[in-house]
C-alpha beads as a LAMMPS data file, in Angstrom:
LAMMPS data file: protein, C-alpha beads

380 atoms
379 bonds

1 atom types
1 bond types

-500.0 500.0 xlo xhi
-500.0 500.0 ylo yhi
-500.0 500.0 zlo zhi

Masses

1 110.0

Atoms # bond

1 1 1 195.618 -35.648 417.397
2 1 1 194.072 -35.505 421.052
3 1 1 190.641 -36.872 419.258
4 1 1 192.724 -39.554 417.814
5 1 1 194.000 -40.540 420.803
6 1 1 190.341 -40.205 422.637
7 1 1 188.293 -42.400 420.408
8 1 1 191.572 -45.055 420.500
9 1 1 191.093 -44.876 424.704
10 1 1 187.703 -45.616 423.974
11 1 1 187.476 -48.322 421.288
12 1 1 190.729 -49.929 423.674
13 1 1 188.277 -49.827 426.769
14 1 1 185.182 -51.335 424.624
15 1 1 187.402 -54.083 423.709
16 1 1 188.378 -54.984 427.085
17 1 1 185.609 -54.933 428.386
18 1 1 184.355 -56.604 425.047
19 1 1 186.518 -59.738 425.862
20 1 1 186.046 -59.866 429.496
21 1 1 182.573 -60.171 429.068
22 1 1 183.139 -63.111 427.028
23 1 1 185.518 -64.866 429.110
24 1 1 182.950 -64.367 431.908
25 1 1 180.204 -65.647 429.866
26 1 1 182.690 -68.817 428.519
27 1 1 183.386 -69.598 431.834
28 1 1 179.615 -69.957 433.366
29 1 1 178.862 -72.107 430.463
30 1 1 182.224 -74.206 431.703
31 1 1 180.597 -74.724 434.984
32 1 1 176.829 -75.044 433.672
33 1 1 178.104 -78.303 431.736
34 1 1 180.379 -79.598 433.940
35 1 1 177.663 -79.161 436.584
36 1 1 175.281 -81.311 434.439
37 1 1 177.979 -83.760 433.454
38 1 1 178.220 -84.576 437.410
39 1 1 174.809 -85.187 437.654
40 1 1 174.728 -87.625 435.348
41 1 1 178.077 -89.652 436.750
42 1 1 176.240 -89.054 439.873
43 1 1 173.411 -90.891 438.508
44 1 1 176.251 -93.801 436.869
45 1 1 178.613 -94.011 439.222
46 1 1 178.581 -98.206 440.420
47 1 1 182.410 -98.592 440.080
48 1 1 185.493 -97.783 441.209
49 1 1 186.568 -96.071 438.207
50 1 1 183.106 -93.896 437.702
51 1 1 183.879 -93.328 441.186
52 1 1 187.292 -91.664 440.627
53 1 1 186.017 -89.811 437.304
54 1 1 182.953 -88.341 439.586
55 1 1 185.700 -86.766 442.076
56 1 1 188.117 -85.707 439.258
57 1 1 184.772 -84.110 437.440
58 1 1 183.619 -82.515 441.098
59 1 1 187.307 -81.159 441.870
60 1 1 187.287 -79.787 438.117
61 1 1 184.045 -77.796 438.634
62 1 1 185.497 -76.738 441.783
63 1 1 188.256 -75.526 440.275
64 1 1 186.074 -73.250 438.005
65 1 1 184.348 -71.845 440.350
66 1 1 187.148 -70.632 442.154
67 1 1 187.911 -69.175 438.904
68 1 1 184.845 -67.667 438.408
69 1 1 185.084 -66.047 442.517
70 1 1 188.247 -64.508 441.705
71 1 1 187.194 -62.713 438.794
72 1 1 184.067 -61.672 440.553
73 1 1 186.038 -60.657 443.535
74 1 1 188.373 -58.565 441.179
75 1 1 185.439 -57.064 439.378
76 1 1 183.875 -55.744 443.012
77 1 1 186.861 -54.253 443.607
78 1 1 187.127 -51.958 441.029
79 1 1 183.351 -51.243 440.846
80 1 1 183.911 -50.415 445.360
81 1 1 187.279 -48.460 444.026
82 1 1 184.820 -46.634 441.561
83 1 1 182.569 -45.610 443.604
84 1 1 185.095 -44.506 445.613
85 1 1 186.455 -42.499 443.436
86 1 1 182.409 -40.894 442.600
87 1 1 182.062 -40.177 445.967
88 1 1 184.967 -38.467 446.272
89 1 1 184.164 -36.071 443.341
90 1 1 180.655 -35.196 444.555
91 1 1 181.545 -34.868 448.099
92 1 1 183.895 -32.470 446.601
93 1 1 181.225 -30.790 444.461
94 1 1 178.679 -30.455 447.553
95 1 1 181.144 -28.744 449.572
96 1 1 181.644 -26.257 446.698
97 1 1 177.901 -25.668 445.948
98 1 1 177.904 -25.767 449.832
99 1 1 180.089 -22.619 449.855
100 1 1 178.429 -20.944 446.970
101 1 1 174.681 -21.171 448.806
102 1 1 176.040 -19.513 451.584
103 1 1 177.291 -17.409 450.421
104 1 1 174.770 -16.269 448.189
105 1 1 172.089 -16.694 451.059
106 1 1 175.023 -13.994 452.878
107 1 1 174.848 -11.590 450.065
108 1 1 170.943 -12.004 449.727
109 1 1 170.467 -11.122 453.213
110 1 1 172.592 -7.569 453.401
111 1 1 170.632 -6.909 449.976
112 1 1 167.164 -8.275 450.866
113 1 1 164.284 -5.413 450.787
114 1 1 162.275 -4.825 453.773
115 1 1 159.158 -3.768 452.000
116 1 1 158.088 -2.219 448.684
117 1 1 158.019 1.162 450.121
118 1 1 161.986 0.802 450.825
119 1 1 162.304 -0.539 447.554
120 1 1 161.258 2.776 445.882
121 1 1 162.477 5.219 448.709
122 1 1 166.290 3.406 447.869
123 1 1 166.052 3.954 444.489
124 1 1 165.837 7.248 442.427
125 1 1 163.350 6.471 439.540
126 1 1 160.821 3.532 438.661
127 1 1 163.353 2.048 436.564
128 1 1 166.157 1.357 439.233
129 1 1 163.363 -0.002 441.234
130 1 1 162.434 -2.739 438.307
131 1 1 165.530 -3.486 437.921
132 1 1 165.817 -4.052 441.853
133 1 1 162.840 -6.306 441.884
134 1 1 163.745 -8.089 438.922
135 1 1 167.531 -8.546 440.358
136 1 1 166.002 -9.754 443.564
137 1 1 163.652 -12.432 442.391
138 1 1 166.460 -13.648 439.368
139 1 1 168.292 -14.003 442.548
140 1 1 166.156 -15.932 444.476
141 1 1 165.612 -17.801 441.492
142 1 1 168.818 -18.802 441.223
143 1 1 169.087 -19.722 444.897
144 1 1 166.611 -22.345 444.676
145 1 1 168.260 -24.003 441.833
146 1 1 171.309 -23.684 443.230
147 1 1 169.810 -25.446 447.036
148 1 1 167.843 -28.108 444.627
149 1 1 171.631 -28.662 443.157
150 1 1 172.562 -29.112 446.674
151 1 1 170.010 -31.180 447.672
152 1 1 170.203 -33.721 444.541
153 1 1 174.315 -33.961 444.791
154 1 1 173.444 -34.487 448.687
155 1 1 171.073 -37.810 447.624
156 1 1 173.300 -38.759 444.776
157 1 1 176.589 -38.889 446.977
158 1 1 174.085 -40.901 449.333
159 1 1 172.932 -43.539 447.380
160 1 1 176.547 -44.157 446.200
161 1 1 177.731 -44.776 449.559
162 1 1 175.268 -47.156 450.424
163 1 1 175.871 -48.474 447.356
164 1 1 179.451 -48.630 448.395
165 1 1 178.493 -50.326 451.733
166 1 1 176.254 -53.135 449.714
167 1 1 179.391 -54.098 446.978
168 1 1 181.340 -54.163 450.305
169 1 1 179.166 -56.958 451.928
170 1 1 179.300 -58.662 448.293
171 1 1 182.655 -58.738 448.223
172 1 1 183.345 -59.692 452.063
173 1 1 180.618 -63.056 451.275
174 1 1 182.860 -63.453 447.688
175 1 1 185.799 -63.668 449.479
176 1 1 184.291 -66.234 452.207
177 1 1 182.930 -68.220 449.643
178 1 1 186.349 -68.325 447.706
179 1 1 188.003 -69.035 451.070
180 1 1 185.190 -72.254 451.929
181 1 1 185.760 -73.257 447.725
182 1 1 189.389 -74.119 448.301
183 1 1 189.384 -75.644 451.225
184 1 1 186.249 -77.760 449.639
185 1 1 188.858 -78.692 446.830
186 1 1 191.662 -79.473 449.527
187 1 1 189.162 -81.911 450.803
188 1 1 187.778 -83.352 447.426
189 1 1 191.227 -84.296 446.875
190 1 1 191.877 -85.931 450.051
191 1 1 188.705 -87.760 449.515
192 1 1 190.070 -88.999 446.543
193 1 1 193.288 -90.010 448.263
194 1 1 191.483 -91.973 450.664
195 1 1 189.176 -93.959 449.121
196 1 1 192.099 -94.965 446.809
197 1 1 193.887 -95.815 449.666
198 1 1 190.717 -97.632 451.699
199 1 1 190.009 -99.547 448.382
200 1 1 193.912 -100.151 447.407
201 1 1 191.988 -99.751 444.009
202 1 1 190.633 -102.907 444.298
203 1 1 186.387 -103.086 442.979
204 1 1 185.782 -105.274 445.433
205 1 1 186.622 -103.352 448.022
206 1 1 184.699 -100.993 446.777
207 1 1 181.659 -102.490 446.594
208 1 1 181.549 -103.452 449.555
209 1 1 182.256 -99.926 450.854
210 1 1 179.245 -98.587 448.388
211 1 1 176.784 -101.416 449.987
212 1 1 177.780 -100.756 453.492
213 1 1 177.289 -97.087 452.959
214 1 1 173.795 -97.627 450.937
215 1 1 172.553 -100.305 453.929
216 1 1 173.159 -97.715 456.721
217 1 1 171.581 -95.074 454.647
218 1 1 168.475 -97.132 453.799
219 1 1 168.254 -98.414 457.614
220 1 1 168.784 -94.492 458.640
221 1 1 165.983 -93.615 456.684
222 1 1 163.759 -96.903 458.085
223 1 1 164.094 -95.560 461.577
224 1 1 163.528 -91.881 461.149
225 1 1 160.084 -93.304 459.113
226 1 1 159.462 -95.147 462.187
227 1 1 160.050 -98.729 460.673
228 1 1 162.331 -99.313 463.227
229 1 1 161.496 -102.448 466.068
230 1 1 160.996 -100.146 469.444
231 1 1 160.564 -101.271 472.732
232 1 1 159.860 -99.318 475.857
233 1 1 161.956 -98.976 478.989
234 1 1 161.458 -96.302 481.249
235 1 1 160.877 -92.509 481.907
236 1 1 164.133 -91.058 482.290
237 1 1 165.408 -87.049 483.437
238 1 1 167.132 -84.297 481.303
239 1 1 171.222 -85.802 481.981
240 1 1 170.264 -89.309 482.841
241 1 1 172.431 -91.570 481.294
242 1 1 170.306 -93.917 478.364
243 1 1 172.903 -95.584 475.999
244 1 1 176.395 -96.223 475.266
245 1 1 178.204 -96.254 472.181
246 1 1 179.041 -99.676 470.229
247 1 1 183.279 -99.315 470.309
248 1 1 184.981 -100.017 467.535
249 1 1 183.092 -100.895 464.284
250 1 1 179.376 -101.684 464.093
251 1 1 176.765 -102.131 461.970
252 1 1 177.284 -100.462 458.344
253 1 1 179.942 -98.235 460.628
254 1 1 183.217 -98.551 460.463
255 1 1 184.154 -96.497 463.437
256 1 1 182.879 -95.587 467.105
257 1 1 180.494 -92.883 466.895
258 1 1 177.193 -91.288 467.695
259 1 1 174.725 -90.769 465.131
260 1 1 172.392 -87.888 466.645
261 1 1 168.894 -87.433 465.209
262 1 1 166.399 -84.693 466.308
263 1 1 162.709 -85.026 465.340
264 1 1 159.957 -82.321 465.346
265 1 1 156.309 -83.951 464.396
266 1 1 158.471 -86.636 462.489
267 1 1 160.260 -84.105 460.533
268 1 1 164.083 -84.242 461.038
269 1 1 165.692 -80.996 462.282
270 1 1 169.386 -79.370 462.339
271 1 1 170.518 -80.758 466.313
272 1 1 173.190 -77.340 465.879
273 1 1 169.462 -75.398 466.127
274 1 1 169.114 -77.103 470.003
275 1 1 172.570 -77.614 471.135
276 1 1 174.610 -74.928 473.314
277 1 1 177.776 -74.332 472.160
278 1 1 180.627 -76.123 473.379
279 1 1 184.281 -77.112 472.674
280 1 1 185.169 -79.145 469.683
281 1 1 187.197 -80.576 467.454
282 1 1 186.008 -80.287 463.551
283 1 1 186.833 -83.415 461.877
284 1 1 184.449 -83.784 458.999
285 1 1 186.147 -82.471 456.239
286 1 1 184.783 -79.060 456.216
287 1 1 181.014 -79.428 457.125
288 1 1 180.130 -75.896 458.642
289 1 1 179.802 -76.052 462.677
290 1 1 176.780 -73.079 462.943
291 1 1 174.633 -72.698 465.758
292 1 1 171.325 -71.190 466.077
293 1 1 172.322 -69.905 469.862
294 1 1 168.763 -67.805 470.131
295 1 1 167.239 -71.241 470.978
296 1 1 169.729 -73.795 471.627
297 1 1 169.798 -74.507 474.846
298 1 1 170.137 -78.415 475.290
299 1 1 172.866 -79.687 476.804
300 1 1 175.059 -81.931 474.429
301 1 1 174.333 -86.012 474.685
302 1 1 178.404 -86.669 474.722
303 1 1 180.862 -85.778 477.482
304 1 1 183.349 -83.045 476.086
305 1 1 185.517 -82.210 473.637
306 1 1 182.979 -83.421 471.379
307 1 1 184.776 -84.315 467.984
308 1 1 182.774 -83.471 465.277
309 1 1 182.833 -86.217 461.637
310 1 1 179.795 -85.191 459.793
311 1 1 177.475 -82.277 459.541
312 1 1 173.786 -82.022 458.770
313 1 1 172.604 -81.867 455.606
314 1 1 174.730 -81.254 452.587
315 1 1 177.785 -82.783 453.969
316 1 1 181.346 -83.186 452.659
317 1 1 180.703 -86.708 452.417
318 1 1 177.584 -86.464 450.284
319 1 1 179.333 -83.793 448.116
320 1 1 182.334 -85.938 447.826
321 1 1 181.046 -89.786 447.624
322 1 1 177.404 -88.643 446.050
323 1 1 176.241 -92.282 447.406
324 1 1 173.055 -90.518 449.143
325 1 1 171.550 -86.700 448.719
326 1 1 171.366 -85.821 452.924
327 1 1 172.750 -86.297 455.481
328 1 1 169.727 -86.207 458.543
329 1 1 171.597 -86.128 461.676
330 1 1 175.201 -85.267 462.795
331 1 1 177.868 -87.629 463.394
332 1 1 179.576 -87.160 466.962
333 1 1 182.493 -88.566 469.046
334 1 1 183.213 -87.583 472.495
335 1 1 185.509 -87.820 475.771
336 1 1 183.359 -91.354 476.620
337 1 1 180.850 -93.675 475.481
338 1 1 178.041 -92.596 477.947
339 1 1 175.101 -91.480 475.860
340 1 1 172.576 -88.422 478.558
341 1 1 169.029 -87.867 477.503
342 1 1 169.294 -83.741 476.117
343 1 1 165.457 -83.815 477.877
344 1 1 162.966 -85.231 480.228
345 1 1 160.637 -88.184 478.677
346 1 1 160.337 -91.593 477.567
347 1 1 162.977 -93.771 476.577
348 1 1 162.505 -96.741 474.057
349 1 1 165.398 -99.384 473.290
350 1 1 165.270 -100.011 468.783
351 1 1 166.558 -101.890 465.971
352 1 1 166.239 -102.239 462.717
353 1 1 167.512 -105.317 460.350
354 1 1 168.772 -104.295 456.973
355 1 1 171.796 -106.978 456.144
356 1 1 172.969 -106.476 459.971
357 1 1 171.122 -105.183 462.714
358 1 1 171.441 -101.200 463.691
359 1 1 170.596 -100.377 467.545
360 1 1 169.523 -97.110 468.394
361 1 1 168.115 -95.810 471.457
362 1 1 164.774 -93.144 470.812
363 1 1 164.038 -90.427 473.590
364 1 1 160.021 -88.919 473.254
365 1 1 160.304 -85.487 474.698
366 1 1 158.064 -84.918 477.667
367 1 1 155.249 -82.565 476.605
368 1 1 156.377 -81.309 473.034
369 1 1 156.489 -82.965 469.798
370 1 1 160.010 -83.468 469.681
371 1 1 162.503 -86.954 469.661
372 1 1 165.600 -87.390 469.594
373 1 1 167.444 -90.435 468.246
374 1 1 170.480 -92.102 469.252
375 1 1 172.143 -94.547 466.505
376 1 1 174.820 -96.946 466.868
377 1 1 174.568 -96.928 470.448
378 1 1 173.663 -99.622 472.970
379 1 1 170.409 -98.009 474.940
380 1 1 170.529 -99.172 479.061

Bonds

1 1 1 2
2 1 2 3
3 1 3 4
4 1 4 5
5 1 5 6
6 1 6 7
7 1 7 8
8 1 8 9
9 1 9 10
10 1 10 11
11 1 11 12
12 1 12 13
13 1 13 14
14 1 14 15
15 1 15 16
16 1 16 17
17 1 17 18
18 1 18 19
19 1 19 20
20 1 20 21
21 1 21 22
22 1 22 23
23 1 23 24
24 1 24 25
25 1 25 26
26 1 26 27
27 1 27 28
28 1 28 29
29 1 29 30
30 1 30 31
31 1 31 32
32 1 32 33
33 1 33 34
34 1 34 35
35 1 35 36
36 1 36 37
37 1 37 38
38 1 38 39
39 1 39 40
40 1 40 41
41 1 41 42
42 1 42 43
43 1 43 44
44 1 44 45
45 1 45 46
46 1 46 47
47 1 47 48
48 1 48 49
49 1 49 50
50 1 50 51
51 1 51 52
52 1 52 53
53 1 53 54
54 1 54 55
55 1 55 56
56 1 56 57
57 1 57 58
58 1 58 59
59 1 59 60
60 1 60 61
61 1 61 62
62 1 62 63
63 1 63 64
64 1 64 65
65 1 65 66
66 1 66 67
67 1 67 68
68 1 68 69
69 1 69 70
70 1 70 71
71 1 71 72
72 1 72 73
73 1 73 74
74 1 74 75
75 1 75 76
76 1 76 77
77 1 77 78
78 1 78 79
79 1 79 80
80 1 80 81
81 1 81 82
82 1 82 83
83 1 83 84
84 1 84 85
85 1 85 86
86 1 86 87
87 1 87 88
88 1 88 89
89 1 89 90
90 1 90 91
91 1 91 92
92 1 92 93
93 1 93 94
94 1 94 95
95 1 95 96
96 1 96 97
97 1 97 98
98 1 98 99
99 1 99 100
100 1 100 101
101 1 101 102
102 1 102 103
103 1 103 104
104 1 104 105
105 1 105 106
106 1 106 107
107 1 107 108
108 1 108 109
109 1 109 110
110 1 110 111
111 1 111 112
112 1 112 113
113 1 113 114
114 1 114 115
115 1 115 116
116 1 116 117
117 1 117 118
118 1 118 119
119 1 119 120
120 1 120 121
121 1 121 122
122 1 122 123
123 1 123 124
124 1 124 125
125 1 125 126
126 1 126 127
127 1 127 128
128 1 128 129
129 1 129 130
130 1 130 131
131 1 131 132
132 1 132 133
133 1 133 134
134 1 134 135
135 1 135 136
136 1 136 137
137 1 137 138
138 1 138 139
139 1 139 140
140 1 140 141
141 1 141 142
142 1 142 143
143 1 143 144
144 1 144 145
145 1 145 146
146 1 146 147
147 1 147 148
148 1 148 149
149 1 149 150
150 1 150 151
151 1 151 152
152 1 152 153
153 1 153 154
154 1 154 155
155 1 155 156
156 1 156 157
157 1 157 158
158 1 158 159
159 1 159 160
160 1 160 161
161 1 161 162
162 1 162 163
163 1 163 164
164 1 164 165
165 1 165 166
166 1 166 167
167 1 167 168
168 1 168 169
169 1 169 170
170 1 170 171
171 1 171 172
172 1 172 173
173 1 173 174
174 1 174 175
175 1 175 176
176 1 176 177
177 1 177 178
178 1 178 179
179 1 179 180
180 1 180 181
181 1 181 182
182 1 182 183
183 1 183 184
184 1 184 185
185 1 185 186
186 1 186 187
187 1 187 188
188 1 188 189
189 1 189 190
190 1 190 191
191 1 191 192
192 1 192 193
193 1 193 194
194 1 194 195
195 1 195 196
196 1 196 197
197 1 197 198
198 1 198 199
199 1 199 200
200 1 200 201
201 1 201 202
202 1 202 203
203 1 203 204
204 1 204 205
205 1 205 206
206 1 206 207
207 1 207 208
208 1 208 209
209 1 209 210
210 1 210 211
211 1 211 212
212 1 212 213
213 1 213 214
214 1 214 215
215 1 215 216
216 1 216 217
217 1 217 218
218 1 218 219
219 1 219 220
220 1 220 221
221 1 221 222
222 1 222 223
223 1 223 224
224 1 224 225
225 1 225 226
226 1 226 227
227 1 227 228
228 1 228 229
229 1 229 230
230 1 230 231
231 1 231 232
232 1 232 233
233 1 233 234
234 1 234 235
235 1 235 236
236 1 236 237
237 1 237 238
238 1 238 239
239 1 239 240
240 1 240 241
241 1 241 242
242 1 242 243
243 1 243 244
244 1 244 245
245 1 245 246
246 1 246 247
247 1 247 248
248 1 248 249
249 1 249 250
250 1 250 251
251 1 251 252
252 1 252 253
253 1 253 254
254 1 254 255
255 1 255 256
256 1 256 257
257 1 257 258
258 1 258 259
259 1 259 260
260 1 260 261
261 1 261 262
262 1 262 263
263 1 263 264
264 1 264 265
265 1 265 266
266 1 266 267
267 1 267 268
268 1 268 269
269 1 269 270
270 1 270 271
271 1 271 272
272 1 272 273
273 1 273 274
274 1 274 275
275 1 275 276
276 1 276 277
277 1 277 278
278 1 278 279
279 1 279 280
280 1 280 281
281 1 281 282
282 1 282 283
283 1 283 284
284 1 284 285
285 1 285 286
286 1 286 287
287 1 287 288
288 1 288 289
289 1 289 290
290 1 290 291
291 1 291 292
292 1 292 293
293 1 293 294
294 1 294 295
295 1 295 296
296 1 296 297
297 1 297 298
298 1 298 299
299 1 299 300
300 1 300 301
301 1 301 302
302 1 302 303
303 1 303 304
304 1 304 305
305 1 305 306
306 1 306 307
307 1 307 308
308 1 308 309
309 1 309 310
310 1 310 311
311 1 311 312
312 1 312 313
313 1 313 314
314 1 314 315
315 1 315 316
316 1 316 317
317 1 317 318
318 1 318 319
319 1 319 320
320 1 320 321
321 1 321 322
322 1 322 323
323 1 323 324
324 1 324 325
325 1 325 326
326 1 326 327
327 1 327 328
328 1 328 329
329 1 329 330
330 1 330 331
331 1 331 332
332 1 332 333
333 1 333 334
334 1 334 335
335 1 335 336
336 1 336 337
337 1 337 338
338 1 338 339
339 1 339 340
340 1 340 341
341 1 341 342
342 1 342 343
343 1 343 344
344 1 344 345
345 1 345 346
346 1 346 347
347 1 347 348
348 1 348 349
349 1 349 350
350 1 350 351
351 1 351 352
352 1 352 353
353 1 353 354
354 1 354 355
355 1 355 356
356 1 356 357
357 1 357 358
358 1 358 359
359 1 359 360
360 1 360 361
361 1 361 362
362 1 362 363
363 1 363 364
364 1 364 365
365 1 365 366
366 1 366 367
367 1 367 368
368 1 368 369
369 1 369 370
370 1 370 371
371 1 371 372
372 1 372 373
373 1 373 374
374 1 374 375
375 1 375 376
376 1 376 377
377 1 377 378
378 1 378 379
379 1 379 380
């Protein structure tokens, strides 16, 4: 009957585990084809509608891969509560064998022989003193294997723990990533909500939001290449005031705001790796505000709080709109218009004519191959 029961336990467990795997596996293939299915509305998308169906597609996915966190997150549990449970049992056992080498090393040590002369003087014949001998080194056979039991429960219960400590880590990033997934989702459907209610689901409108967007991306991408018109105007000090930003709309922008550009040998760079830290207000639908503080040590170009649209990089808005792949500077508001140079060099007043003119104000670091750029901003 118990065997009955024992190979049922097992064959239940196999099962389980049998089906979990699969709904794993199902699931990864879910989000491996709905992952290629937005690339290629990414790659359609031109309307209003392909629009909507890229954002119901992205908030989908999204959905699965919360789904997929969860049960990973669940999974490291019980593997952390496993190990748990190991360690206990050979922490357990060590203290045991512990007990038991001491013990024997005790009893070893009253019994040990001094010499082979006081080996035969204790005993009364030749055979009591063979036996001795062999009694002493069976012992201290059994000693060693007994310490090398020690020593390999010792490593084993070792390993496990930092084992333990790794599946830990796993599952505190797991649980951060879950955590940044939903509010990603939050914000894919507010995006959704927005441009529905910026377009009143109207093409036109839309268009005309997609070709704005695509003209200040292509003129973005003129001036960083240095296509820009640039004139200079004078040397100016680290906290000198050099521009001011355009209120209200501008060109391609719909808002007053400061995009901020940083340059190294032409190659754009993450401004959060300069800039000190300072007080803020996130307002970019969930772009990460990190800071590489070992080497940041400008001062920022906008008076405090600084309110914060749009990230570097990645962005929610490229995640969300998919109307360009990167986003190469940061998008920044502040307590005033007044644009300060970060550094000492020379400042050059710019332009650059795509369907409307974009003014931007360019600051060559003084000795170091580093610029900064200033965009939708009126340079002075």
């Amino acid at each position: 009957m118990v065997k009955k029961i024992t190979i049922f336990v097992v064959l239940f467990f196999l099962i389980t585990f049998s089906v979990h795997a699969q709904d794993t596996t199902d699931l990864q293939k879910k989000i491996s084809d709905y992952q290629a299915k937005l690339q290629q509305l990414k790659l359609q998308k031109g309307t209003l509608s392909s629009q909507i169906q890229y954002m119901d597609t992205q908030a989908y996915l999204t959905g699965l891969q919360i789904n997929q966190t969860e049960q990973k997150i669940t999974g490291t549990g019980k593997e952390i509560n496993l190990l748990g449970s190991r360690i206990e049992r050979l922490d357990q056992s060590l203290d045991y064998l512990s007990k038991q080498l001491i013990q024997r090393i005790v009893e070893g040590y009253k019994k040990r022989p001094f010499s082979i002369l006081s080996l035969i003087l204790d005993n009364k014949n030749a055979n009591d003193f063979l036996n001795q001998v062999k009694y002493q080194k069976t012992a201290q056979t059994n000693n060693q294997k007994l310490l090398y039991t020690v020593q390999e429960t010792k490593t084993n219960a070792e390993e496990q723990k930092k084992l333990r400590e790794v599946k830990k880590t796993e599952l505190d990033q797991l649980n951060k990533n879950l955590e940044q997934q939903k509010i990603d989702l939050g914000y894919q459907k507010l995006t959704k909500q927005r441009i529905l209610a910026d377009t009143q689901n109207d093409e036109q409108t839309y268009q005309n939001l997609l070709a704005r967007a695509q003209a200040e991306y292509a003129a973005i991408q003129g001036i960083v290449s240095g296509a820009g018109t640039e004139t200079l105007i004078r040397e100016v000090k680290k906290g000198d005031v050099i521009a001011s930003i355009i209120s209200g709309p501008s060109c391609n922008s719909s808002g007053a705001h400061l995009h901020f550009i940083v340059q190294d040998g032409g190659s754009v760079q993450n401004p959060f790796d300069y800039l000190k830290p300072i007080d803020y207000v996130n307002d970019s639908g969930g772009d990460p505000w990190t800071q590489n503080t070992s080497k940041a040590n400008w001062d920022w170009p906008i008076s405090p709080t600084i309110k914060f649209h749009q990230g570097y990089g990645v962005t929610w808005f490229v995640r969300a709109y998919g109307w360009y792949n990167f986003h190469n500077g940061i998008d920044i508001s502040g307590s005033s218009y007044n644009i300060y140079a970060v550094a000492d060099g020379t400042l050059y007043r710019g332009s650059y004519a795509l369907k409307c003119t974009l003014s931007y104000a360019k600051l060559v670091h003084k000795d170091s191959n580093l610029a900064t750029l200033y965009l939708h901003v009126y340079p002075q």
